[in-house]
TORKOL-4160 file (C-alpha; in steps of 0.2 Angstrom, whole numbers, padded with zeros to 4 digits, m for minus):
211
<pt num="1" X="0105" Y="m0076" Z="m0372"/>
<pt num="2" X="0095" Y="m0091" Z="m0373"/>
<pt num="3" X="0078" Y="m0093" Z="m0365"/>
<pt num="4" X="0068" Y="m0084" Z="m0352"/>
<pt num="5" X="0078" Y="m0071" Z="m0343"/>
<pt num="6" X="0074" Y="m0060" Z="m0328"/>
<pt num="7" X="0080" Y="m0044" Z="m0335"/>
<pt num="8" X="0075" Y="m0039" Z="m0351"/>
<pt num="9" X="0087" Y="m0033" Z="m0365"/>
<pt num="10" X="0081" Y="m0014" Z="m0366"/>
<pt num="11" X="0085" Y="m0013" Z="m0347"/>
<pt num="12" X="0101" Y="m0020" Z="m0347"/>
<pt num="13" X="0106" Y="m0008" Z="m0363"/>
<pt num="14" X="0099" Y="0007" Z="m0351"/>
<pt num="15" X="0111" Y="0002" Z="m0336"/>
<pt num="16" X="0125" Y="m0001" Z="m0349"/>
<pt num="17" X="0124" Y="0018" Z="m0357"/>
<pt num="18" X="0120" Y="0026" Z="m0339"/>
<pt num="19" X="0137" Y="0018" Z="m0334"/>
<pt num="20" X="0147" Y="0022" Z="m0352"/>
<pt num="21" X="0151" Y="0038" Z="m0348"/>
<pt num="22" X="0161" Y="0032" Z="m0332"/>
<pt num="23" X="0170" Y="0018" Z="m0339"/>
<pt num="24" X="0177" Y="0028" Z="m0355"/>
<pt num="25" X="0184" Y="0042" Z="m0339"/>
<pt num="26" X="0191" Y="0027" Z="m0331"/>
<pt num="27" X="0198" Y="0018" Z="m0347"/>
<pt num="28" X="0206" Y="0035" Z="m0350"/>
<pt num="29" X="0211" Y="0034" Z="m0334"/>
<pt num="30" X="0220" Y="0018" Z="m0338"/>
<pt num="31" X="0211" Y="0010" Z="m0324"/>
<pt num="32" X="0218" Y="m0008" Z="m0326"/>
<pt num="33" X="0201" Y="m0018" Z="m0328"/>
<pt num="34" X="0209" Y="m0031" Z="m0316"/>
<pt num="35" X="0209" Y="m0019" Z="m0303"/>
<pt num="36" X="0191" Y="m0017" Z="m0304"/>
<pt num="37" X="0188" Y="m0033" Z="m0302"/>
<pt num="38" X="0199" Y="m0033" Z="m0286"/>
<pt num="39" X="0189" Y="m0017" Z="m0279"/>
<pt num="40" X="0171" Y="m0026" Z="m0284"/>
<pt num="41" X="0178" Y="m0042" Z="m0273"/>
<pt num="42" X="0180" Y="m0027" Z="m0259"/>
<pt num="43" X="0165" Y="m0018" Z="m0260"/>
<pt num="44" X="0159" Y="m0033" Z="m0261"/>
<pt num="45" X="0164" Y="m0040" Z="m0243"/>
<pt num="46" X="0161" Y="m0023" Z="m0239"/>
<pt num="47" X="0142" Y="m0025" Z="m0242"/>
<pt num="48" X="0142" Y="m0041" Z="m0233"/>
<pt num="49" X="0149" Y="m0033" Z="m0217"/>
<pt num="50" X="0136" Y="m0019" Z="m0219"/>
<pt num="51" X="0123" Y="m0034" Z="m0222"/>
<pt num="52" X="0128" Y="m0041" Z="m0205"/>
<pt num="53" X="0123" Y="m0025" Z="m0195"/>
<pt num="54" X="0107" Y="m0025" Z="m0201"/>
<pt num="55" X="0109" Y="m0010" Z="m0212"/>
<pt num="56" X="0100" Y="m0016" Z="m0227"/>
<pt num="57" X="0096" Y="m0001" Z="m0238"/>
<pt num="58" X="0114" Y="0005" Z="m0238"/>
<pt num="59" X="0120" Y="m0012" Z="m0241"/>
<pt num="60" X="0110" Y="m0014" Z="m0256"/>
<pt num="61" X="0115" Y="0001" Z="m0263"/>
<pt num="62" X="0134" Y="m0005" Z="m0258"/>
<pt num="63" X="0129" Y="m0023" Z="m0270"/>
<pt num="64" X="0125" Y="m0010" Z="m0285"/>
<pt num="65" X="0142" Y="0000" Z="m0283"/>
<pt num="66" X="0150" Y="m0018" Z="m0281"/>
<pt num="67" X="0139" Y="m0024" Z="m0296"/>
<pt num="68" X="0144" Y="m0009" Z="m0308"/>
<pt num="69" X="0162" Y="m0015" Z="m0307"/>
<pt num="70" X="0159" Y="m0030" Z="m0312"/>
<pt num="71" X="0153" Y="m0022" Z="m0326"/>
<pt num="72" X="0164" Y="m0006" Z="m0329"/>
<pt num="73" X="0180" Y="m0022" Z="m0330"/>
<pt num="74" X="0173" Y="m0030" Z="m0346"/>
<pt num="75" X="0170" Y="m0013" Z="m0353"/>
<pt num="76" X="0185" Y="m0009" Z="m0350"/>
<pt num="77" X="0196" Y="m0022" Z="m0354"/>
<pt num="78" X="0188" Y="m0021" Z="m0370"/>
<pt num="79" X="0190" Y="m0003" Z="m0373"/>
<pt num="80" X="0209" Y="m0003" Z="m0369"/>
<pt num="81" X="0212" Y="m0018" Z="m0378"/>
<pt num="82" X="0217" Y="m0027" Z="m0362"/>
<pt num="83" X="0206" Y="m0043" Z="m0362"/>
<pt num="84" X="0216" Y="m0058" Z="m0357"/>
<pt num="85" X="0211" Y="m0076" Z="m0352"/>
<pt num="86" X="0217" Y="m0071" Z="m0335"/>
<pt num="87" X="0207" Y="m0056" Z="m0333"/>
<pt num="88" X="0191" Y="m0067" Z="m0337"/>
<pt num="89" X="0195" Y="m0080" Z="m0325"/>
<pt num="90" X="0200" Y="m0069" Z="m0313"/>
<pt num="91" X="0183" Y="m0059" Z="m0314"/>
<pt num="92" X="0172" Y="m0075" Z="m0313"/>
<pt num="93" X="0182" Y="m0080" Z="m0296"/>
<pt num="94" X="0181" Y="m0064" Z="m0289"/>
<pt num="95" X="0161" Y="m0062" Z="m0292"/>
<pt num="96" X="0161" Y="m0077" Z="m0284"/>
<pt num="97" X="0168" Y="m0074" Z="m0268"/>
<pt num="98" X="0160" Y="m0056" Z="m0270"/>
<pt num="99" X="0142" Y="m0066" Z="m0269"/>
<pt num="100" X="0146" Y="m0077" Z="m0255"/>
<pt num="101" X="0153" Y="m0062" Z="m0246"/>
<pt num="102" X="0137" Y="m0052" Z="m0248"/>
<pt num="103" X="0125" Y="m0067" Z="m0243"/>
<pt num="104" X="0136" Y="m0074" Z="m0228"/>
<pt num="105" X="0133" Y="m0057" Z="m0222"/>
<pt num="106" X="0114" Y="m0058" Z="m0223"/>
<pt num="107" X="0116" Y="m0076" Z="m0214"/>
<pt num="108" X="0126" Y="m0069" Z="m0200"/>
<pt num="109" X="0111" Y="m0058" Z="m0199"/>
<pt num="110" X="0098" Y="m0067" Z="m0198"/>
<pt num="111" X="0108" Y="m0082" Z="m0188"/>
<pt num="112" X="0111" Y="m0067" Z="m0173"/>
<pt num="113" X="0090" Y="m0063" Z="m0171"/>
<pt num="114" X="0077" Y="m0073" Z="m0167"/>
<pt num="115" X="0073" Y="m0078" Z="m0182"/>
<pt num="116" X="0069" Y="m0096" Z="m0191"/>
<pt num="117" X="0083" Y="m0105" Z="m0196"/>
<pt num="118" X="0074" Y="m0110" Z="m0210"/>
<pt num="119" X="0078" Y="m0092" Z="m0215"/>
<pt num="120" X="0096" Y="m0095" Z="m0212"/>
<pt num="121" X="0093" Y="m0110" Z="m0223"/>
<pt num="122" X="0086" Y="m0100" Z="m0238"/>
<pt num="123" X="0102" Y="m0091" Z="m0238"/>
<pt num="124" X="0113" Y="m0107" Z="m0239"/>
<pt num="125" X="0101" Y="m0113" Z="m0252"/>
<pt num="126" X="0105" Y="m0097" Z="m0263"/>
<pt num="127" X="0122" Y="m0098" Z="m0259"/>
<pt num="128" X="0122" Y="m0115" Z="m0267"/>
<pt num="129" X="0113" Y="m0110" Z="m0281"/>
<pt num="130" X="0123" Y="m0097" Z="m0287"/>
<pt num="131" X="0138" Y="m0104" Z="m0287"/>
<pt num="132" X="0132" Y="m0120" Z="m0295"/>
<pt num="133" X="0123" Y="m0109" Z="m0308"/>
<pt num="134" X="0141" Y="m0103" Z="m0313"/>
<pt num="135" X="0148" Y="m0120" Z="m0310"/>
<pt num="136" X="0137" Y="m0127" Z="m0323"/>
<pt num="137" X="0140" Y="m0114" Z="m0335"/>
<pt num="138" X="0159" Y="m0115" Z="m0335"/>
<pt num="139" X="0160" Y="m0135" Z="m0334"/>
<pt num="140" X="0149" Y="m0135" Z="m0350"/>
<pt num="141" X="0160" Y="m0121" Z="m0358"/>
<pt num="142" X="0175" Y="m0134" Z="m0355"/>
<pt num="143" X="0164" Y="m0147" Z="m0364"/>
<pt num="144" X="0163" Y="m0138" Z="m0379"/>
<pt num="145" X="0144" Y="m0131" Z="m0375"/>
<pt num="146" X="0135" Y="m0115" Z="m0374"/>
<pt num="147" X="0127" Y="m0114" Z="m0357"/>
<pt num="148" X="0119" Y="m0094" Z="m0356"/>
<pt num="149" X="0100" Y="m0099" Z="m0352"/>
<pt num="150" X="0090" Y="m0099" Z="m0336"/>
<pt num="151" X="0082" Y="m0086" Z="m0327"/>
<pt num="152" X="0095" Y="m0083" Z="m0313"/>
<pt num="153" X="0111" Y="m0077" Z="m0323"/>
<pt num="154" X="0123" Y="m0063" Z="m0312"/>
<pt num="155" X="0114" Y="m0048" Z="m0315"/>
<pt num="156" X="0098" Y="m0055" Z="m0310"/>
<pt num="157" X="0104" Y="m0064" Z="m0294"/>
<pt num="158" X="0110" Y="m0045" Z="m0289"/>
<pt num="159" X="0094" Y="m0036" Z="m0295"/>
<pt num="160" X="0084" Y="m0047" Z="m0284"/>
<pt num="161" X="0097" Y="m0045" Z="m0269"/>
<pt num="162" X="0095" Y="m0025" Z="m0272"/>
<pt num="163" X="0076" Y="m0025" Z="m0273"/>
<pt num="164" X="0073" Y="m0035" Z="m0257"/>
<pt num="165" X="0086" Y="m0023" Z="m0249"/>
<pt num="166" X="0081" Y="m0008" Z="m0254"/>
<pt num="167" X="0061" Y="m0012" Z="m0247"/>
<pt num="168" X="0068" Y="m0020" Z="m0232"/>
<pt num="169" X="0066" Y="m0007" Z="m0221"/>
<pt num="170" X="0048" Y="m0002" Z="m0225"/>
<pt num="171" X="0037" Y="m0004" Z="m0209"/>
<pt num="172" X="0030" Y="m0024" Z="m0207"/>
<pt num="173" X="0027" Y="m0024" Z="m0227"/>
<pt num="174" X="0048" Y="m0024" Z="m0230"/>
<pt num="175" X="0054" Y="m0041" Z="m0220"/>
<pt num="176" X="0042" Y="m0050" Z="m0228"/>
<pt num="177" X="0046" Y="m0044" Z="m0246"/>
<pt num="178" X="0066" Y="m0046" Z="m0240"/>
<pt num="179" X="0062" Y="m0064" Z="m0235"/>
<pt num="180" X="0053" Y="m0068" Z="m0253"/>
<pt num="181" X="0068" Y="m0060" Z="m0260"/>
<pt num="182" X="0079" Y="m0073" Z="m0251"/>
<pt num="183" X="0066" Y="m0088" Z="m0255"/>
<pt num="184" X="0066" Y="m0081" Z="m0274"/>
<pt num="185" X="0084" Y="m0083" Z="m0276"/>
<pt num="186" X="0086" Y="m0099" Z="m0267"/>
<pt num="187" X="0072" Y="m0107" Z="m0278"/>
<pt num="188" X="0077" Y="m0099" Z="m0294"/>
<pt num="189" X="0095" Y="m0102" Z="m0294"/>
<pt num="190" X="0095" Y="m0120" Z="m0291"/>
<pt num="191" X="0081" Y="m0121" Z="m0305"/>
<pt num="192" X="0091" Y="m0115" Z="m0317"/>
<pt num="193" X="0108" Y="m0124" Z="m0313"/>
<pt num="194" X="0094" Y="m0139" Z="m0315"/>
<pt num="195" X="0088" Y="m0131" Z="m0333"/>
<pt num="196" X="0108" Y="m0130" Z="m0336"/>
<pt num="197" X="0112" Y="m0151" Z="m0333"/>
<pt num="198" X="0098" Y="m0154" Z="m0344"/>
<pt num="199" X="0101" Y="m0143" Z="m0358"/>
<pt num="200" X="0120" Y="m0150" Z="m0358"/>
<pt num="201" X="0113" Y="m0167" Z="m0357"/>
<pt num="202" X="0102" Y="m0164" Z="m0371"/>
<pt num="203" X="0114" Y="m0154" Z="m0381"/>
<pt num="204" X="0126" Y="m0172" Z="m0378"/>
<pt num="205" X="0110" Y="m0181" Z="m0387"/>
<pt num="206" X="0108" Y="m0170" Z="m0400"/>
<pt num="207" X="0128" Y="m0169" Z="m0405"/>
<pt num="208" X="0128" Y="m0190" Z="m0404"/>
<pt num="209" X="0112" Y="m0190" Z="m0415"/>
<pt num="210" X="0121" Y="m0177" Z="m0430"/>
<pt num="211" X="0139" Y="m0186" Z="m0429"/>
């Protein structure tokens, strides 16, 4: 993965074995990975209702189940020998929805209390940035280019929404750091859908230059 990331590679490898040993019981299983995705997209909007309620350390905890089948599909997919264009496309919709699902919730939240709608606005922010992060990435993948870089990939976006959940409901200390959590992502993901258009567009320069 290109650049800077959020998450280092040794943490990533430690989520992936603590995982392993449920993804080979469910490739044995012959889960289809494409149900996976379809329960993720579920548990997904079923975090986002939880969200809504105001319930944020057992939402953020909902986001990690949802976020581990994200994961467990890919593994699988690969492991049963299932892997198909569809699946992969299919997977990348779904986390989509699955992200707007989760932070509509937080807005519906926020939008129901006294709160500043600049807060509400955050949330739209992020929403934006997320998807055009992905956006980005897949529309320079059509071009031809390799777009992995920038801080705010998918499993950065949801440790950050899991952080600022799970602290939320410590006394004063915990909306504040929930509220940074939400300015984080709105900042960062829009950062790096910039850092993407640039890195196509100099990527363009650079294959003109060599031909």
């Amino acid at each position: 993965m290109g650049g800077f990331t959020f998450l280092s590679d040794k943490n990533r490898e430690r989520y992936l074995k603590s995982i392993a040993p449920l993804g080979n019981l469910l490739a044995r299983s012959r889960v289809h990975p494409n149900v996976l995705s379809l329960v993720g997209l579920m548990v997904s909007m079923v975090a986002g209702l939880v969200y809504s309620t105001g319930a944020f350390f057992w939402a953020g905890w909902i986001v990690v189940a949802a976020g581990t089948c994200d994961v467990l599909d890919g593994q699988i997919a690969r492991q049963t020998g299932k892997r198909s264009q569809f699946g992969a496309f299919l997977d990348s919709t779904m986390d989509r929805y699955g992200e707007v699902f989760i932070l509509l919730g937080l807005a519906w939240y926020f939008s129901d209390r006294n709160q500043s709608p600049w807060v509400v606005l955050l949330i739209i922010l992020a929403i934006a940035g997320s998807l055009m992060v992905s956006y980005a990435r897949a529309r320079a993948e059509g071009l031809g280019i390799d777009c992995k870089i920038g801080l705010m990939e998918r499993p950065e976006r949801v440790t950050l929404i899991v952080i600022g959940s799970l602290v939320a409901p410590i006394p004063i200390v915990g909306p504040v750091l929930l509220t940074l959590m939400l300015l984080l992502l709105a900042v960062l993901t829009n950062l790096t859908a910039i850092q993407r258009i640039f890195h196509v567009k100099n990527q363009i320069l650079k294959d003109k230059q060599d031909s």
